[in-house]
C-alpha positions as CSV (number, residue, x, y, z in Angstrom):
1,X,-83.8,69.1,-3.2
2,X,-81.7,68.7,-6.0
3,X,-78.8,69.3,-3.4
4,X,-80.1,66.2,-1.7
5,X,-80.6,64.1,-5.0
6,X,-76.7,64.6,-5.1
7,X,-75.6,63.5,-2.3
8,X,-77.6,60.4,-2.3
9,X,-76.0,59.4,-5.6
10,X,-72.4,60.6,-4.5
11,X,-72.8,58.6,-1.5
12,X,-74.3,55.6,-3.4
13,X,-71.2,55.6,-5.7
14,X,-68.3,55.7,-2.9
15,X,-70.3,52.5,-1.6
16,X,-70.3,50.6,-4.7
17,X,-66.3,51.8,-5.6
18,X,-64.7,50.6,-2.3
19,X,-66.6,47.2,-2.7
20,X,-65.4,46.4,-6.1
21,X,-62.4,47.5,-4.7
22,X,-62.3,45.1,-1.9
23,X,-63.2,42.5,-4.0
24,X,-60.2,43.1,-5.9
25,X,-58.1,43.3,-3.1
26,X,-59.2,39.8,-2.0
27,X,-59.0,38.2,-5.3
28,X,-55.6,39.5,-5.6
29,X,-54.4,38.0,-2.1
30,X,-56.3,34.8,-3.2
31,X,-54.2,34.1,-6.3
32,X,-50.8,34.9,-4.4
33,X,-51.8,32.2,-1.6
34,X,-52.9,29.7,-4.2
35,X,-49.6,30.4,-6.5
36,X,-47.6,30.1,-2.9
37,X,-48.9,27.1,-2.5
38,X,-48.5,25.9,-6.4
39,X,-44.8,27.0,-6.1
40,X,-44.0,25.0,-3.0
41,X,-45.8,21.6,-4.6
42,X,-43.6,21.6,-7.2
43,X,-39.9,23.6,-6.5
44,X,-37.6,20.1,-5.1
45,X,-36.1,20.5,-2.3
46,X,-32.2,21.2,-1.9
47,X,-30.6,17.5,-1.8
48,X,-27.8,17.6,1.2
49,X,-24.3,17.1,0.1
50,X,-23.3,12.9,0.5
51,X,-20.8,12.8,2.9
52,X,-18.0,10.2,1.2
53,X,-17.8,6.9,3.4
54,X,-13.9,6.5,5.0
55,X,-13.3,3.0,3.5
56,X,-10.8,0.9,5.7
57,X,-8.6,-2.1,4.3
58,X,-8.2,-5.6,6.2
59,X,-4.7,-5.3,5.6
60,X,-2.0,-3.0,4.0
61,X,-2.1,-5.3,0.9
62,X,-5.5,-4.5,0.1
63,X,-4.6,-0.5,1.2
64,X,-1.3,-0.3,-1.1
65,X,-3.9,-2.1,-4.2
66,X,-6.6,0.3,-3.6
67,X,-3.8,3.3,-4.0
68,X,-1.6,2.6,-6.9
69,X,-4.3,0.6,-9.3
70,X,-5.0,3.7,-11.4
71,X,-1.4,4.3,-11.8
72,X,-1.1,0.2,-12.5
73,X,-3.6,0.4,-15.4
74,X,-2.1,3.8,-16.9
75,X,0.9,2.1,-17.2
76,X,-0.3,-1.0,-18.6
77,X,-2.6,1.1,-21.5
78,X,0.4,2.8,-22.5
79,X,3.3,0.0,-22.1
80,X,1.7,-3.5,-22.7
81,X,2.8,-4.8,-19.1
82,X,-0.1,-6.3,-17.0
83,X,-1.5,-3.8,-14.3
84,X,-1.8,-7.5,-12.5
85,X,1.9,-7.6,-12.4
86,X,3.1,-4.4,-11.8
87,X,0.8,-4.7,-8.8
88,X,2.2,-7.6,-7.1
89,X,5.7,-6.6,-8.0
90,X,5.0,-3.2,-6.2
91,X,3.4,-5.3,-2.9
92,X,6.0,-8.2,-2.8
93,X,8.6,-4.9,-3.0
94,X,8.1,-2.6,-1.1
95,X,6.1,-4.5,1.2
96,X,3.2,-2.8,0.8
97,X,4.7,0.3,0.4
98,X,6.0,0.0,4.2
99,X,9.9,-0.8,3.4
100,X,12.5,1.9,4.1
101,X,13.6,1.8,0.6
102,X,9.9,3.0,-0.3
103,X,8.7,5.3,2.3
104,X,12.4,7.1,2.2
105,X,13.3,7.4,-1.8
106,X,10.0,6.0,-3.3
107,X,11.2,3.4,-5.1
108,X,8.1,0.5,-4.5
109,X,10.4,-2.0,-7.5
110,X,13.7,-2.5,-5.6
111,X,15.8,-0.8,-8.8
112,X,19.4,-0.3,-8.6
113,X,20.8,2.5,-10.1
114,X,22.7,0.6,-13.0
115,X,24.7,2.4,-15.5
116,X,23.3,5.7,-16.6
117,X,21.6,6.8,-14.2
118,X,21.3,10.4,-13.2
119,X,18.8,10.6,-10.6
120,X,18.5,10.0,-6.9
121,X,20.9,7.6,-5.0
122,X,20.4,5.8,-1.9
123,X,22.3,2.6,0.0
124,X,21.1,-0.4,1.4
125,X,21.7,-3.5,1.8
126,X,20.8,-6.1,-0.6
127,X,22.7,-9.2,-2.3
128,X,25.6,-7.4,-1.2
129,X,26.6,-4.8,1.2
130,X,25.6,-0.6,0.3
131,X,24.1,-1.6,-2.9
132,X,23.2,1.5,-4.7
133,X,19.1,2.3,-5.6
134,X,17.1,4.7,-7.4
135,X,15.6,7.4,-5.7
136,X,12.3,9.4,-6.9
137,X,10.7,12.4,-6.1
138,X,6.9,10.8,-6.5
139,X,5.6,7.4,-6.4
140,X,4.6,7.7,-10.3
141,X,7.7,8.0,-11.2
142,X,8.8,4.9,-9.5
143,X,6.0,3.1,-11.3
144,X,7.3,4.8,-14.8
145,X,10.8,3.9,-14.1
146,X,9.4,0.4,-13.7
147,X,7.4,0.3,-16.9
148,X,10.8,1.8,-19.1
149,X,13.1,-0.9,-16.9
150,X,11.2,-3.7,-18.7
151,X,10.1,-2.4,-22.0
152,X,13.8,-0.9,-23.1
153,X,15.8,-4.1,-21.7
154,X,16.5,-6.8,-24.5
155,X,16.5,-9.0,-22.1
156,X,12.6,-8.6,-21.4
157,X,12.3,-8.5,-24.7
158,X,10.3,-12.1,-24.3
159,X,7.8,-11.1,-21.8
160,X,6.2,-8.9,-24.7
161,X,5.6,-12.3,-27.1
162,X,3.0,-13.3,-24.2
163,X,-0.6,-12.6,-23.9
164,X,-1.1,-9.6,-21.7
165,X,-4.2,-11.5,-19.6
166,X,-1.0,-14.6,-19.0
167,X,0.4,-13.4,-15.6
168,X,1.7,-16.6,-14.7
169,X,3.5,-16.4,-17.8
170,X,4.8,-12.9,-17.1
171,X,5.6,-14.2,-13.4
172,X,8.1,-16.6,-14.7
173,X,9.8,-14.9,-17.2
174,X,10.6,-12.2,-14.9
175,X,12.4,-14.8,-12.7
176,X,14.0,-16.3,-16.0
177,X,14.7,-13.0,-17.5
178,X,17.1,-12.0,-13.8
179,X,14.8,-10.1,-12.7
180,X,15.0,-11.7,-8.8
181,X,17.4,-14.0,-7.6
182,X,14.7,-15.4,-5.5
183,X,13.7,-18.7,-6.4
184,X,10.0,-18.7,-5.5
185,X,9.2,-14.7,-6.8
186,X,7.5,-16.1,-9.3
187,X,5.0,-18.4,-7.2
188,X,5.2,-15.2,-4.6
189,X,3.2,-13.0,-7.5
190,X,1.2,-15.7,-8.9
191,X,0.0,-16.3,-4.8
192,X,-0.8,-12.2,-4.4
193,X,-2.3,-11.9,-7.8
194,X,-4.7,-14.9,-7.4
195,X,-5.6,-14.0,-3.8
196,X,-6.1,-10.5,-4.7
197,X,-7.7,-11.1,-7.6
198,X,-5.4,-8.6,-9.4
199,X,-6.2,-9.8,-12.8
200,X,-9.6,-8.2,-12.7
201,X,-7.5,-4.9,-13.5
202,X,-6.0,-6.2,-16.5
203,X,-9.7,-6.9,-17.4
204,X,-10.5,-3.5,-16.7
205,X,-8.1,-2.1,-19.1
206,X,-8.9,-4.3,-21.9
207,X,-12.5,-3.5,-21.5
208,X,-13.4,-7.1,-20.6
209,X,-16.1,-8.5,-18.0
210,X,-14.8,-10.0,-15.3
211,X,-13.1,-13.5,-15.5
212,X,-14.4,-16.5,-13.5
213,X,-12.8,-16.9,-10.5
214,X,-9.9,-18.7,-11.2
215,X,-8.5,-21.7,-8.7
216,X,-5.6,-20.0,-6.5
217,X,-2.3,-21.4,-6.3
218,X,-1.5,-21.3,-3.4
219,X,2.4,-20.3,-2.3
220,X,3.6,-23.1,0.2
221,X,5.9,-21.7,3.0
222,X,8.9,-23.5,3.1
223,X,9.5,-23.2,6.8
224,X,13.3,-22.4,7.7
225,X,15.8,-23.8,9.5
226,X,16.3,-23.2,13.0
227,X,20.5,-22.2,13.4
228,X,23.2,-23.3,15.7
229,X,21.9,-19.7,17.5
230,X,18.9,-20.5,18.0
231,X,17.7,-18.3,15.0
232,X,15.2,-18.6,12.2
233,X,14.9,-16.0,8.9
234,X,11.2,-15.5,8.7
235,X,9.9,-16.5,5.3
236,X,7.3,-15.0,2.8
237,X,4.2,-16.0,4.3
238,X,5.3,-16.3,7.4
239,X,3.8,-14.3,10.8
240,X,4.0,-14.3,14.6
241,X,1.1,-16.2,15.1
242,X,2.5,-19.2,12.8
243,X,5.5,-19.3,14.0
244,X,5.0,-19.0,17.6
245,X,2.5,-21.5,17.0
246,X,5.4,-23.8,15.5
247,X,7.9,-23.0,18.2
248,X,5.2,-23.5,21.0
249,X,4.8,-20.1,22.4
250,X,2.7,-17.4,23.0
251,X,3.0,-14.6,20.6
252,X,3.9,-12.3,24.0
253,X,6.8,-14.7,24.3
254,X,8.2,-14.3,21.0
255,X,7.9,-10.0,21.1
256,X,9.8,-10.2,24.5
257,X,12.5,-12.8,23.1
258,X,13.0,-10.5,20.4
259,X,12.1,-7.0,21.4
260,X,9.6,-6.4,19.4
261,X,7.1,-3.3,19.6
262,X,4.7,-4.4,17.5
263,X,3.4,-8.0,15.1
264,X,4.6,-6.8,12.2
265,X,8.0,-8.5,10.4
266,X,9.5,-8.5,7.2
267,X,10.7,-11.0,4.7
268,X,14.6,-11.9,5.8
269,X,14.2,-10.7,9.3
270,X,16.3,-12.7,12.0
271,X,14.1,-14.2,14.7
272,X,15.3,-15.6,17.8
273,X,13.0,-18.9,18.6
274,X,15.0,-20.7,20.9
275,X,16.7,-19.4,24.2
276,X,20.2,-20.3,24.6
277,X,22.1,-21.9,27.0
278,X,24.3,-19.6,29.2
279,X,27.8,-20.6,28.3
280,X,30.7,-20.3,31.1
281,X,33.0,-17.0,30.0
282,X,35.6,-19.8,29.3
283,X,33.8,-21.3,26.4
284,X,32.4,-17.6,24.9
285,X,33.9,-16.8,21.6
286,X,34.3,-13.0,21.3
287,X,34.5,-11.4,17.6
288,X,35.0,-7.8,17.1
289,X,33.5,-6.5,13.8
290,X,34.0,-2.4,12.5
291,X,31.0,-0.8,11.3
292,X,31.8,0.5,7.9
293,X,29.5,2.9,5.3
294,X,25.7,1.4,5.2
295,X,26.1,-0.7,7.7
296,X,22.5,-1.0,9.8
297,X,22.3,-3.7,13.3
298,X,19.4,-5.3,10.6
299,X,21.9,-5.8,8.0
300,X,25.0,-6.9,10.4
301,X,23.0,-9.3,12.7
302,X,21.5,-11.0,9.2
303,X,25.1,-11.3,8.3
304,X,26.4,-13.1,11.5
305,X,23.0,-14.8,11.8
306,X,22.1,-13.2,15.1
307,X,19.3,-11.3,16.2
308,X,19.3,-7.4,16.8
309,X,18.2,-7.7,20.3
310,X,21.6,-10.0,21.0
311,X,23.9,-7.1,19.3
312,X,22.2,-4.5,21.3
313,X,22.6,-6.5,24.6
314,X,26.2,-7.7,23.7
315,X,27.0,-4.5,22.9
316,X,24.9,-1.9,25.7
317,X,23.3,-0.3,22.7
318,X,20.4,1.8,23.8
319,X,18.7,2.1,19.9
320,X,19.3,1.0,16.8
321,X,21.9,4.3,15.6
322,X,25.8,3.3,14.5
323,X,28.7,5.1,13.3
324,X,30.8,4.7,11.4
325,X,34.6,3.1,12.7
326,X,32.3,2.2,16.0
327,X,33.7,-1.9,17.0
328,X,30.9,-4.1,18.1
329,X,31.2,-7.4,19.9
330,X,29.6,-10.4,18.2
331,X,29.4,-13.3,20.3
332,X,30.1,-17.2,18.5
C-alpha cells in the first residue's frame, strides 16, 4: 500500500515539473520573439552609398572655371590678387586650358622666361618668332608663378593700391602696367568675368554674400578685315557660325575651304573666306621661304597671311610636320 501511496506522488510530481518546465520554455521563446521584433523596430537600416552625379559643362569655359577656382582663391587669400582675375587671365590664356603652350608645359598665363629663370623652357611663337616660355611640372605651379610675377614686379606695384572686389580696375592696369600688348585684354577680362560671373569667387574669399548681379559689358567684336588673299584673322569672340554667317556660307563650306576637322578655332587663326581666282602660271608670284628653329605652318602662314590649307596644297604636304632647312613655296 504504502508502495502504491509512492508512486502516486512520484508520478504526480514528474507531472507538475515538466509543466512548469514547459511553461518556462514557452515564456522564454516568447520574450526572444517579442525582443526580435523590438530590435528590428528600432535598429536603422544601412543607408546605400550616394553615387556622386558626373556634372557636364556647356562649354570648356565653364569646365577650365569649375577646375582651377580652388587654386584661384588660394592664391588670392595668400597674395591679395582677385581669384576673379586670375581666372579670366588663365581662360583668355590658355584658351581654356586647350592651347599647346598649356597642355604641353603647363603654363595657363602665357610667361616668358625673362631673366633669371631656371626652370623649364619651351618655344613658340608669339610677338616674335621662338619666343622663349616657362615650363611647369603641375598646373599649381603655373598659377604660383603667376601670383609671384605680379606681386614681386615694381611695375604692378599699382594694381595692389586698388580694392581687391575692383576687377575692372585690375583689368586695366594690367593692360597699362605691359602686361598684354593687346589693346582690348582689358575689355576681354572684364567680358569673361561678368559673363561668368567670376567675381562671386572673390566674394567667396572675403567671406561676403553674393553681389547683385551686376550689368555685363559686353566685349564688341571688331570684325576683321578680309586680305588681298582672301583671308580673315579670327577675332576674340568670333566662331564658325558668325562668320560663315557674315561671309554667307554654310559652316560645311567654311571646314572644307579650310580643312578643318572640327568647329573649334583659336584667337589669331588665319581663315580663308573667299575663294580665289585661278591666276594663269604667267601672273603667279612664286616665293621660296627656309624653315628655320620653331617654325610651325600655323606660325609661317600667319606670317605671309595665308592659310595652312594653301601651304600644304602649294607645297604637297601630307600633315602639318617641318624640318628644319626644308624650302616651302609661298604663292603672292
Amino acid at each position: 500500500m504504502k508502495f502504491k501511496i509512492t508512486l502516486i506522488v512520484f508520478a504526480a510530481f514528474l507531472v507538475a515539473s515538466c509543466s512548469s518546465r514547459k511553461r518556462v520554455v514557452n515564456e522564454n521563446s516568447k520574450n526572444k520573439v517579442e525582443k526580435k521584433e523590438v530590435e528590428s523596430k528600432f535598429t536603422p537600416k544601412k543607408e546605400q552609398p550616394k553615387t556622386k552625379k558626373k556634372v557636364t559643362y556647356k562649354d570648356a569655359k565653364g569646365a577650365y572655371i569649375a577646375k582651377y577656382s580652388e587654386i584661384a582663391m588660394e592664391e588670392m587669400r595668400r597674395y591679395k590678387i582677385p581669384a576673379s582675375i586670375t581666372l579670366a587671365q588663365g581662360v583668355l590664356e590658355s584658351r581654356s586650358g586647350q592651347s599647346q603652350l598649356t597642355t604641353r608645359s603647363n603654363n595657363h598665363f602665357g610667361i616668358k622666361c625673362h631673366k633669371g629663370w631656371t626652370g623649364g623652357k619651351t618655344y613658340h611663337d608669339d610677338d616674335e618668332k621662338g619666343e622663349c616660355f616657362r615650363v611647369y611640372k603641375h598646373p599649381e605651379k603655373s598659377f604660383r608663378d603667376h601670383s609671384l610675377f605680379l606681386a614681386e614686379r615694381k611695375r604692378y606695384a599699382g594694381l595692389f593700391e586698388l580694392k581687391i572686389t575692383d576687377y575692372k580696375g585690375w583689368a586695366k592696369g594690367l593692360k597699362k602696367a605691359g602686361y598684354a600688348t593687346d589693346k582690348s585684354y582689358p575689355q576681354k577680362l572684364i567680358s569673361i568675368i561678368e559673363t561668368h560671373e567670376l567675381y562671386d569667387y572673390d566674394d567667396l574669399v572675403l567671406g561676403k554674400k553674393k553681389r547683385k548681379r551686376v550689368k555685363k559689358e559686353e566685349y564688341v567684336v571688331t570684325p576683321s578685315k578680309v586680305s588681298s588673299k582672301g583671308t580673315i584673322e579670327v577675332q576674340y569672340g568670333e566662331s564658325l557660325y558668325s562668320i560663315s554667317k557674315r561671309f554667307g556660307l554654310t559652316i560645311d563650306e567654311l571646314k572644307k575651304m579650310n580643312n578643318l576637322k572640327s568647329n573649334n578655332l583659336s584667337v589669331g587663326q588665319m581663315l580663308l573666306v573667299k575663294e580665289q581666282k585661278k591666276r594663269k602660271q604667267n601672273d603667279r608670284k612664286e616665293k621660296l621661304i627656309t624653315v628655320k628653329k620653331g617654325d610651325t605652318l600655323y606660325g609661317l602662314a600667319k606670317k605671309h597671311k595665308v592659310t595652312v590649307t594653301q601651304l600644304k596644297d602649294w607645297n604637297r604636304l601630307l600633315d602639318n610636320t617641318l624640318s628644319i632647312g626644308q624650302e616651302l613655296i609661298v604663292n603672292k
